[in-house]
MOPAC internal coordinates of N, CA, C and O (Angstrom, degrees):
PM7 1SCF
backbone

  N    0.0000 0     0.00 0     0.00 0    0    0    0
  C    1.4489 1     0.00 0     0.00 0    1    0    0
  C    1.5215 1   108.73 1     0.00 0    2    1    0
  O    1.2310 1   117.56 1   -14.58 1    3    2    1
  N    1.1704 1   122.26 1   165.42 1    3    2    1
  C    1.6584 1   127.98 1  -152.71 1    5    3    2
  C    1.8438 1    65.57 1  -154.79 1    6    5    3
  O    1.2310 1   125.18 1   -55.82 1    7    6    5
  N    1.9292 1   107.66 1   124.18 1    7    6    5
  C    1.2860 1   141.34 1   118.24 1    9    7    6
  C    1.2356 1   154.61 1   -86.02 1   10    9    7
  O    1.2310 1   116.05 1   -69.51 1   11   10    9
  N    1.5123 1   125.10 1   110.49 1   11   10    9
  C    1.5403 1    98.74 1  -168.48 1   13   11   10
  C    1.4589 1   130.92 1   -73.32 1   14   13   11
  O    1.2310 1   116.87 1    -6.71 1   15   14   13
  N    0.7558 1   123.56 1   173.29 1   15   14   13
  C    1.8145 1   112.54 1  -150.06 1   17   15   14
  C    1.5857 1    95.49 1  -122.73 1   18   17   15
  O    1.2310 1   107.88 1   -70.27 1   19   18   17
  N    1.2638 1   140.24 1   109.73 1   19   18   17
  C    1.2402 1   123.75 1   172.31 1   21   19   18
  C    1.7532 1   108.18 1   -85.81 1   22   21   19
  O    1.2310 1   112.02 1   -70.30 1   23   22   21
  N    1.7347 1   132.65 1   109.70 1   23   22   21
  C    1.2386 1   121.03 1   148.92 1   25   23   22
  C    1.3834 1   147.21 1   -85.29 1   26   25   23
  O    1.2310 1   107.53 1   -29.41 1   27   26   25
  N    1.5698 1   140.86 1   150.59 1   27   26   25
  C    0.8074 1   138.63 1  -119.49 1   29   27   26
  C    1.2577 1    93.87 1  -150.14 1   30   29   27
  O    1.2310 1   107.44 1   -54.76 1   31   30   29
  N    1.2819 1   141.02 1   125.24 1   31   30   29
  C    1.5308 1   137.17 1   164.07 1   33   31   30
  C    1.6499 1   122.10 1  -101.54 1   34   33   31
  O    1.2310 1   108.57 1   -87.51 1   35   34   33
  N    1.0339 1   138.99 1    92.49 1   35   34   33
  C    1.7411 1   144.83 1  -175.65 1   37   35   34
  C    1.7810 1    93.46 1   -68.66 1   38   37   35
  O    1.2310 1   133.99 1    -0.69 1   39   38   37
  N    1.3008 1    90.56 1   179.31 1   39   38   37
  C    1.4818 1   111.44 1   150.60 1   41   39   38
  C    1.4160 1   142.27 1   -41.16 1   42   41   39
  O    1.2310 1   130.40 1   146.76 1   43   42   41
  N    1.6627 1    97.54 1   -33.24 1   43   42   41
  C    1.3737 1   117.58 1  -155.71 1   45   43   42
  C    1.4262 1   120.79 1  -139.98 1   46   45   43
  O    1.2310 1   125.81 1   160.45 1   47   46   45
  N    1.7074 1   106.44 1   -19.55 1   47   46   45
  C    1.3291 1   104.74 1  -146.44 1   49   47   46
  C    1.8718 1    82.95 1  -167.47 1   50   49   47
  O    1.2310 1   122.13 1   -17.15 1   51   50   49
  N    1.4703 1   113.52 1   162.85 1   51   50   49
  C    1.4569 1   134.20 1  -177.43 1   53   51   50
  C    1.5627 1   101.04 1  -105.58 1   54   53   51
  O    1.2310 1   111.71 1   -42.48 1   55   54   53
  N    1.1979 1   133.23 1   137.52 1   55   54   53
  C    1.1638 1   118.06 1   164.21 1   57   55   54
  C    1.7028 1   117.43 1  -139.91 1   58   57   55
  O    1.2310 1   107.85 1   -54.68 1   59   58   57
  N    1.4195 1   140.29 1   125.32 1   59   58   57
  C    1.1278 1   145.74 1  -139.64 1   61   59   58
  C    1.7092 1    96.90 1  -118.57 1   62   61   59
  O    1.2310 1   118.24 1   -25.94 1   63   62   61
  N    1.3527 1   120.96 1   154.06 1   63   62   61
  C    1.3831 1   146.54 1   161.44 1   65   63   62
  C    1.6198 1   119.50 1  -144.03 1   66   65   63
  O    1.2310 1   126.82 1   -36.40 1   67   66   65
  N    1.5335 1   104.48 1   143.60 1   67   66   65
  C    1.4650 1    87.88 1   148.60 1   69   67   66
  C    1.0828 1   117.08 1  -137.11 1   70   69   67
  O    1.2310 1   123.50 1   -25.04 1   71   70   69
  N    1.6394 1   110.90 1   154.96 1   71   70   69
  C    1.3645 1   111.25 1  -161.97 1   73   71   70
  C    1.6353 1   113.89 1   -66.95 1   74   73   71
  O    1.2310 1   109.01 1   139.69 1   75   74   73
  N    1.2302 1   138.19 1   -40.31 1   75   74   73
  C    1.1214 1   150.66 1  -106.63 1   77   75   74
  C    1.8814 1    81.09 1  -125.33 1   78   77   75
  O    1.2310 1   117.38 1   158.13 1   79   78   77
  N    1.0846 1   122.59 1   -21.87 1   79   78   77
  C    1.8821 1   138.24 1   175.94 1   81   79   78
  C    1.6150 1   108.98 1  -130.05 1   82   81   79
  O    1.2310 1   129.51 1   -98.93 1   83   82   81
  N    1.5675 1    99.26 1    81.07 1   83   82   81
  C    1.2954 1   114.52 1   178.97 1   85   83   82
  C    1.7611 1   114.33 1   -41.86 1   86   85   83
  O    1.2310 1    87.03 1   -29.85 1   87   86   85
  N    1.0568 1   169.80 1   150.15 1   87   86   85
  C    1.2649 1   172.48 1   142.64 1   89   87   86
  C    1.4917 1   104.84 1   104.71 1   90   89   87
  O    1.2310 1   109.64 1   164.35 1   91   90   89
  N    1.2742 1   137.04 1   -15.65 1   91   90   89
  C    1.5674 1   127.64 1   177.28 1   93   91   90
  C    1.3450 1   126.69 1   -91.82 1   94   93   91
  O    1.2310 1   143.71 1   -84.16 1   95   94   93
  N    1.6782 1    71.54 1    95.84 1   95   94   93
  C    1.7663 1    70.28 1   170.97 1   97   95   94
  C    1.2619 1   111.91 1  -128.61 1   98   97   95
  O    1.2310 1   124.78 1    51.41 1   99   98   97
  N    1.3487 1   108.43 1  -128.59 1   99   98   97
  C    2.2395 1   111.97 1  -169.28 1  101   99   98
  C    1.5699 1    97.33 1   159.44 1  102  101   99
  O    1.2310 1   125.92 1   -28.90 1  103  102  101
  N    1.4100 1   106.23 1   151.10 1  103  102  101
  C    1.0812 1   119.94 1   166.66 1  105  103  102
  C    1.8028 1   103.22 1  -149.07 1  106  105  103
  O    1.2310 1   127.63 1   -30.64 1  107  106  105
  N    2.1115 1   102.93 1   149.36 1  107  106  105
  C    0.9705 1   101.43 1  -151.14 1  109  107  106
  C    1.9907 1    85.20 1  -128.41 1  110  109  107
  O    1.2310 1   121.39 1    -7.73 1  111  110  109
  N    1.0229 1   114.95 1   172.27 1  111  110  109
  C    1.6398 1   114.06 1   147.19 1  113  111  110
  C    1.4287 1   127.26 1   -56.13 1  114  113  111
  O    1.2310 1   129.80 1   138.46 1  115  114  113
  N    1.4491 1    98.70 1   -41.54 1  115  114  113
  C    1.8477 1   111.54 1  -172.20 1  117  115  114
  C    1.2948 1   103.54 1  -123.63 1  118  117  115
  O    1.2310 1   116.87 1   -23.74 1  119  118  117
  N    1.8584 1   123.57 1   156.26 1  119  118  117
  C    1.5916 1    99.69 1  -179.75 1  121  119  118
  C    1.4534 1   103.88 1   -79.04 1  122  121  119
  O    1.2310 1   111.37 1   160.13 1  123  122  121
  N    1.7620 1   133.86 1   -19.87 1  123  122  121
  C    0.9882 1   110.70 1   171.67 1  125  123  122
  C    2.0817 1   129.60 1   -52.14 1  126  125  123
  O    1.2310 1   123.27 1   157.22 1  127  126  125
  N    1.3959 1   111.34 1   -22.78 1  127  126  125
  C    1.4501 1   112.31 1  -167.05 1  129  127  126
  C    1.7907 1    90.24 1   -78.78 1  130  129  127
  O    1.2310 1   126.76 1   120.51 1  131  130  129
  N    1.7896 1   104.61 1   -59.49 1  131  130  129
  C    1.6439 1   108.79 1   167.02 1  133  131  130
  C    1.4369 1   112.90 1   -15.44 1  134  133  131
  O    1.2310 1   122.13 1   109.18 1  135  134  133
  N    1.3952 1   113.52 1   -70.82 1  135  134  133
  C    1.8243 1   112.21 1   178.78 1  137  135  134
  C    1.3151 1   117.43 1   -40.70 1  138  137  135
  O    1.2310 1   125.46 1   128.91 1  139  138  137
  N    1.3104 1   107.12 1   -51.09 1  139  138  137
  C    1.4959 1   118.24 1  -156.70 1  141  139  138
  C    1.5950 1   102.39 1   -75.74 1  142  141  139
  O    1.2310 1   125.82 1   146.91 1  143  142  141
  N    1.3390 1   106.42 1   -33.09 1  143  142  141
  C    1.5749 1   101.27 1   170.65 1  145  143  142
  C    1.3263 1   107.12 1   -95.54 1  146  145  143
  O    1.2310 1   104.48 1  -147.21 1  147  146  145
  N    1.1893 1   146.26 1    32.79 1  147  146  145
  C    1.5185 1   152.38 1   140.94 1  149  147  146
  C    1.5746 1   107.76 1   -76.88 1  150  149  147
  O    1.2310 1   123.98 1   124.43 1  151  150  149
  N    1.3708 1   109.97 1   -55.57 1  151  150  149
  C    1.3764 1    91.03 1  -170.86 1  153  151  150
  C    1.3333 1   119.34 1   -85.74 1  154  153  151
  O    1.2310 1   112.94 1  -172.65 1  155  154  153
  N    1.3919 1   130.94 1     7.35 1  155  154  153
  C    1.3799 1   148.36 1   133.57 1  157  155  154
  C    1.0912 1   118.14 1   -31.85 1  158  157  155
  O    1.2310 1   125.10 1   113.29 1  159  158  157
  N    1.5125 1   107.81 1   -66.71 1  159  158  157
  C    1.5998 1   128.10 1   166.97 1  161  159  158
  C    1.6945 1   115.03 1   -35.31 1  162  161  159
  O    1.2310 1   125.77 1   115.32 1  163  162  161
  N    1.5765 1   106.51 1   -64.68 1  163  162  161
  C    0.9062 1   104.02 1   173.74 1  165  163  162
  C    1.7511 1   128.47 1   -64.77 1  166  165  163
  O    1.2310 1   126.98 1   130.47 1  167  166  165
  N    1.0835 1   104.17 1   -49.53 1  167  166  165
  C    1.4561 1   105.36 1  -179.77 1  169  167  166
  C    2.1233 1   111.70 1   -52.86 1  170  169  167
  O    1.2310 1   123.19 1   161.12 1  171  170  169
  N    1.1628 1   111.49 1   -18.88 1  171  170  169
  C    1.2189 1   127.40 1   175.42 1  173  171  170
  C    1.4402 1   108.77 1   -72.40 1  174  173  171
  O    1.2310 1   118.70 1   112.14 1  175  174  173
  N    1.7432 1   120.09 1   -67.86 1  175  174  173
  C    0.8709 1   124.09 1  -164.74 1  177  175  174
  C    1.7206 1   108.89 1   -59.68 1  178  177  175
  O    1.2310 1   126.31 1   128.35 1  179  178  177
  N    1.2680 1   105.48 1   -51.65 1  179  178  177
  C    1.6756 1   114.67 1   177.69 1  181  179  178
  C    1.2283 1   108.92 1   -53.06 1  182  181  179
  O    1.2310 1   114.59 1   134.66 1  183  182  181
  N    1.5331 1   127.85 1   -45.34 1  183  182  181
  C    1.2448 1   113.80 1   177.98 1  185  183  182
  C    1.8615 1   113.29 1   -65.67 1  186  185  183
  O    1.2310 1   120.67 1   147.95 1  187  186  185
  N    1.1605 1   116.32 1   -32.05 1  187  186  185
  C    1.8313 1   124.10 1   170.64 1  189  187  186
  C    1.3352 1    92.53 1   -39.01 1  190  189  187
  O    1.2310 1   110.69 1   104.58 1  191  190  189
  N    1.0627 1   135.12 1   -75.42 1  191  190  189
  C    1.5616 1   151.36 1  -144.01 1  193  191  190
  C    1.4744 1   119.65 1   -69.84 1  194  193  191
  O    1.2310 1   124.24 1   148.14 1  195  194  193
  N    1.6229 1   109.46 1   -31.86 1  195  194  193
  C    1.3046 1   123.00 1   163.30 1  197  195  194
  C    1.4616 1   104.98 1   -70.12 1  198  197  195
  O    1.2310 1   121.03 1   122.82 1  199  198  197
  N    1.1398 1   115.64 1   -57.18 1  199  198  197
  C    1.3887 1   116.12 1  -179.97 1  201  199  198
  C    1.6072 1   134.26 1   -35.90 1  202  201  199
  O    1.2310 1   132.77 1   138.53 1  203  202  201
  N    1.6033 1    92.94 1   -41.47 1  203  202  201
  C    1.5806 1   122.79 1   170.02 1  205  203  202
  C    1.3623 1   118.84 1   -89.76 1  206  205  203
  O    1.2310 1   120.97 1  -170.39 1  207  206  205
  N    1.5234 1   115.75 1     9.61 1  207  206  205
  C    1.7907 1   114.54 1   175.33 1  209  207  206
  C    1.5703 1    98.63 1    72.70 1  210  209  207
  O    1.2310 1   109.53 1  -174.78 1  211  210  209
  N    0.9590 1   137.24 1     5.22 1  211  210  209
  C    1.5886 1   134.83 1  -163.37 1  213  211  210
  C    1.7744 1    90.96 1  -100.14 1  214  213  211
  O    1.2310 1   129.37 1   -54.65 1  215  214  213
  N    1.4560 1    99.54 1   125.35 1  215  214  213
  C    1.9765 1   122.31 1  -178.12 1  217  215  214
  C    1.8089 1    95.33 1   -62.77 1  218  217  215
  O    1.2310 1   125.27 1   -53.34 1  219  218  217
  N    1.6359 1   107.48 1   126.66 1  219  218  217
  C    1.4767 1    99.72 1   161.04 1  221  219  218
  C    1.3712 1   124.60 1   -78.25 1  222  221  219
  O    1.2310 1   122.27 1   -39.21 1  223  222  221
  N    1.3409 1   113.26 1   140.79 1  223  222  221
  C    1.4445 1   115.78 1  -167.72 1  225  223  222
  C    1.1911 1   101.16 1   -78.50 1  226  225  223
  O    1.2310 1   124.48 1   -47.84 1  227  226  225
  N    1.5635 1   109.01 1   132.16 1  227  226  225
  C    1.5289 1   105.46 1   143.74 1  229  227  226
  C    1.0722 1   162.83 1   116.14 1  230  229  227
  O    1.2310 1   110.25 1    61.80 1  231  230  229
  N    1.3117 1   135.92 1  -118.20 1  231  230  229
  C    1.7228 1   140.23 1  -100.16 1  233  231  230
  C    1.2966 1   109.14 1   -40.61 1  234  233  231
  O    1.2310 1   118.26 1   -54.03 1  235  234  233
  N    1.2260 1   120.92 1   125.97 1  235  234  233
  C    1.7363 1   132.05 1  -152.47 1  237  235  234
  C    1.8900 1    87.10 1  -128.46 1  238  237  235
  O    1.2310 1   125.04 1   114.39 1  239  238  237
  N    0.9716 1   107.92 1   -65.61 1  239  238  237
  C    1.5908 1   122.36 1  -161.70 1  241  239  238
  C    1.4231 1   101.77 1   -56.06 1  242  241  239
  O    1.2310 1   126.69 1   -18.22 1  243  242  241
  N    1.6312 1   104.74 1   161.78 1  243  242  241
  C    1.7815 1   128.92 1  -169.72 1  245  243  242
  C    1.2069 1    82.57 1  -160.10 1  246  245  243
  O    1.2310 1   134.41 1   -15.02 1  247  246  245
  N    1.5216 1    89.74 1   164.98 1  247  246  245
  C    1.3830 1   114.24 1   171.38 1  249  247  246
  C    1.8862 1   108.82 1  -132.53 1  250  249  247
  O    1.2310 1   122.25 1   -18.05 1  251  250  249
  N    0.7930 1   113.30 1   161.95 1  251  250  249
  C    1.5260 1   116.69 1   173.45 1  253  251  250
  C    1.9851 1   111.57 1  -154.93 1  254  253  251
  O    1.2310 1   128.93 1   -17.68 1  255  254  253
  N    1.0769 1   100.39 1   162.32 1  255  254  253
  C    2.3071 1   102.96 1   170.79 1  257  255  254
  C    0.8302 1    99.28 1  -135.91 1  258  257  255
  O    1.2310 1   131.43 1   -48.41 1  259  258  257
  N    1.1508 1    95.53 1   131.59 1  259  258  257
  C    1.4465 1   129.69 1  -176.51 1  261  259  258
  C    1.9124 1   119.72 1  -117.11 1  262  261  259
  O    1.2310 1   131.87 1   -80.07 1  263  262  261
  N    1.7587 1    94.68 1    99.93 1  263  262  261
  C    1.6305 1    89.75 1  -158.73 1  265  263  262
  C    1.7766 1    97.83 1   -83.31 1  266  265  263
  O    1.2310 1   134.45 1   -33.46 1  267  266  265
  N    1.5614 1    89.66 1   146.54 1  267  266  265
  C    1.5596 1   119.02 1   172.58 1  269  267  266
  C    1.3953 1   119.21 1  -104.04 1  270  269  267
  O    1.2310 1   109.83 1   -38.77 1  271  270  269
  N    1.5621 1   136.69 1   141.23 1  271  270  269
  C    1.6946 1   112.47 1   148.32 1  273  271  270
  C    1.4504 1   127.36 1   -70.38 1  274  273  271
  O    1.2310 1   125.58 1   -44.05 1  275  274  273
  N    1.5088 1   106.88 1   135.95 1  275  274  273
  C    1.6564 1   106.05 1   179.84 1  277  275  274
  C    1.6104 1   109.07 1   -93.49 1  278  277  275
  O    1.2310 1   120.10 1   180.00 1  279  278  277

């Protein structure tokens, strides 16, 4: 399965979600470590869910940009 990964840049730190797996997320120092502990995340969370009889969702979500004038 292919999730899309939403990333996130702070102050300090990268931080990842995906939409489509409500609660999984991760945050990394770099967005490369962020990724790498996303799909951790994920492979974790999906495996939770099997465990619990609970159907894996999915991947429904896209992303697209949409340019504006500033």
């Amino acid at each position: 399965m292919r999730y899309m990964v939403v990333l996130e840049q702070g102050p300090e730190s990268f931080g990842a979600y995906v939409p489509d797996l409500p609660g999984c997320v991760a945050v990394g120092e770099s967005e490369q470590e962020a990724l790498e502990l996303i799909q951790e995340a994920i492979e974790f969370h999906l495996e939770g869910l099997r465990e619990d009889g609970i159907p894996i969702p999915s991947p429904h979500s896209s992303s697209r940009f949409v340019e504006v004038g500033a």
